[in-house]
N, C-alpha and C positions, 0 to 999 in steps of 0.2 A: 806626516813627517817625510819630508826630503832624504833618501838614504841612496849611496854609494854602495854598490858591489865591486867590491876588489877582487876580480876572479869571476869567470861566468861559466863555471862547468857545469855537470849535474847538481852538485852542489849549490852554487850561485842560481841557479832554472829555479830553485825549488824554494828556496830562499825567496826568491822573487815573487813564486806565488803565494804564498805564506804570507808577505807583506802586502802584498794587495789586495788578498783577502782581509785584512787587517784594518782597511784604508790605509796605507802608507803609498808613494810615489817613488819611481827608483827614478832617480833623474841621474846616474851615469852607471854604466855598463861596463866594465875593461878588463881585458885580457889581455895575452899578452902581445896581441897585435892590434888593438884598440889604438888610434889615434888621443892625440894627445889631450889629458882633460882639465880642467879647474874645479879639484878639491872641492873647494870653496862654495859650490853651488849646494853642496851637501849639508844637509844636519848633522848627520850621524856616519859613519864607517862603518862596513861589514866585511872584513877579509876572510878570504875562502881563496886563495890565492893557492902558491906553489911554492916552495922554499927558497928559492932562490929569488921572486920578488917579496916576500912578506914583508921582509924588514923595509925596505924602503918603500910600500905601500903605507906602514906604518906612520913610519918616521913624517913621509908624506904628510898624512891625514894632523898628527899633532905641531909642524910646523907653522903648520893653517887653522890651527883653533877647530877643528874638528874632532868630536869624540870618535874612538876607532874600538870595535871589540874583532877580536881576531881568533880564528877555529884553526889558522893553518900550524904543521908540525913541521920540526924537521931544521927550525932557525935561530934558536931557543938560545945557544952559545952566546946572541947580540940581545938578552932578553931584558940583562943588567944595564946595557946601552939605552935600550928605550924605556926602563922604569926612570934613568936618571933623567933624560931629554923630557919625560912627563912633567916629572917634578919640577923641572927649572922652568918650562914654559907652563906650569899650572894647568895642563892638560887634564884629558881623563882618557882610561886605556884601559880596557879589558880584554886579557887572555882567558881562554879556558880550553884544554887540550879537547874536551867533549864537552858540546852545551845541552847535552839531552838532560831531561829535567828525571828522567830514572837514574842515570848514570852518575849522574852528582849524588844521589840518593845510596847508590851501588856504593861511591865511595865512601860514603859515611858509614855503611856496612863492613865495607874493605878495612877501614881506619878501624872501629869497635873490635873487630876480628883478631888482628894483628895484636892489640893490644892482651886481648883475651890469652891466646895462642903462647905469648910473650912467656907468660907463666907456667906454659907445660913443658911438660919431657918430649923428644922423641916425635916433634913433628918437622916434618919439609916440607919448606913453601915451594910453589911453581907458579910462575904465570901461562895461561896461552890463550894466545890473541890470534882471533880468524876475520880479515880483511877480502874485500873486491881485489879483483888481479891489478887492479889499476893505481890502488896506492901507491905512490913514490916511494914513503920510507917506512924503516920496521928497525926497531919495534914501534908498535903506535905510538901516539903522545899519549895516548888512555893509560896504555900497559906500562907506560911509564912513572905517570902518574901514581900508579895501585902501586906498583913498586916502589916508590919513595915513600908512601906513608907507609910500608912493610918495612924500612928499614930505618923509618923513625924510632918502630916500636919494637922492632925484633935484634936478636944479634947481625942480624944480615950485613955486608960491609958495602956490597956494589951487585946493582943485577947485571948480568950477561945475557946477549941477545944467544941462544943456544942452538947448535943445531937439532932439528927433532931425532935424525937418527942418534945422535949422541946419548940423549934422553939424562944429561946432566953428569954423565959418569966421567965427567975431567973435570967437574967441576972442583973448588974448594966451598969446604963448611960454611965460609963468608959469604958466599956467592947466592946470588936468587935467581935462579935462572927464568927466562922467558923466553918462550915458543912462538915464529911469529910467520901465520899460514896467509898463502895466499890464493882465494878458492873462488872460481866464478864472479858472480853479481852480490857476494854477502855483502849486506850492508855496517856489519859488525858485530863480533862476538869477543867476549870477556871472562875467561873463568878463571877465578883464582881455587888452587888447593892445596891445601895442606893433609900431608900423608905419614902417619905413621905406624910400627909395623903392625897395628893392629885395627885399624879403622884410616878412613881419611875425612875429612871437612870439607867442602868448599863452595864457593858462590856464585853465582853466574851470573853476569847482564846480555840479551840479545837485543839488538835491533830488527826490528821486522821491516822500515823502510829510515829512508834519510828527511822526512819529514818530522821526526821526535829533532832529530839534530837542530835541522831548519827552524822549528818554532822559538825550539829553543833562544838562538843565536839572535831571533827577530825579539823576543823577549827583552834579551838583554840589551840591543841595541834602544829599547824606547827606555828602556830604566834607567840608562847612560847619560841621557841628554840632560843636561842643566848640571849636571855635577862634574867634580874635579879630584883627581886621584886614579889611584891603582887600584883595581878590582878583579875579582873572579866571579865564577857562580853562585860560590856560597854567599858574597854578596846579595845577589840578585836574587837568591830565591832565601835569602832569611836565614839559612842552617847551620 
């Protein structure tokens, strides 16, 4: 399989060898000082890009009849743009804020939990998310993620990215608040908890390297090819 990386940071390095452990061939490279390339030579799309090229990496990839699955955060406002440009040009286009094959698992956890939760007295949710100093933006796409299934099933009305020293004390009742650290080389942490005044609950996903990510992302990129639509992971992995 022919694949495009959009974006060639650590990220994209790892991605790369993922796939060619895989047998696959990356036949184009680009960052953001990459000379200019032709889509077109590719099978498949893999963005790991920056927020500011995603979308039109995207856009790129489905104008050319290329499948594109994308990991980058942070462009999500143009997400409704590129579901519609899929559809009109019979694309296919996969998002998934996190492609690690635990963290999809995590949320299916996240989603049962909330729902559970739903039905008691007296508990508060929190998110907090501990990223590499090098992420761009916060809250993760992960953290965000957990938070929208929390407030499918809970009272919750909107999460707030929070400060930690605040520790939620201006918050309102409606609010979910999320904690969002920036520490060394972690490659990602995820705990959600529910607290109340007499116990707390809650779940955790860690990454131990950015290879769960990378397999992941190479995963989805071969499941992609031949088909047309909009997908995520739970596509990809059946759940």
């Amino acid at each position: 399989m022919r694949i495009a990386l959009l974006g060639y940071g650590k990220m994209g390095k790892t991605i790369e060898k993922i796939a060619e452990k895989r047998g696959h061939q990356i036949v184009i490279r680009a960052d953001k000082d990459t000379e200019p390339y032709h889509i077109g030579d590719a099978e498949v799309a893999i963005d790991f890009s920056v927020p500011d090229s995603a979308f039109d990496n995207i856009i790129n990839c489905i104008e050319h009849g290329v499948p594109v699955v994308s990991g980058t955060t942070g462009w999500l406002e143009k997400y409704d743009e590129v579901v519609d440009l899929c559809k009109k040009k019979e694309g296919a286009f996969l998002y998934a804020s996190n492609f690690s094959v635990g963290v999809n698992i995590f949320f299916k956890l996240n989603e049962y939990l909330a729902q559970l939760i739903s039905k008691a007295e007296g508990y508060h949710a929190s998110i907090t998310e501990v990223h590499h100093i090098h992420k761009l933006d916060a809250p993760s796409g992960t953290a965000i993620s957990l938070a929208e299934q929390i407030l499918s099933k809970t009272h919750y009305k909107k999460w707030t990215l929070t400060d930690d020293t605040v520790q939620g004390k201006d918050l309102s009742g409606d609010d979910l608040p999320i904690y969002a650290k920036r520490e060394g080389e972690v490659p990602g942490i995820h705990d959600v908890r529910y607290k109340s005044e007499f116990d707390q609950i809650s779940i955790r996903h860690e990454a131990d390297s950015r290879e769960g990510f990378a397999l992941g992302a190479v995963i989805a990129a071969e499941w992609i090819v031949g088909k047309t639509g909009v997908f995520n992971m739970n596509d990809v992995l059946d759940i």
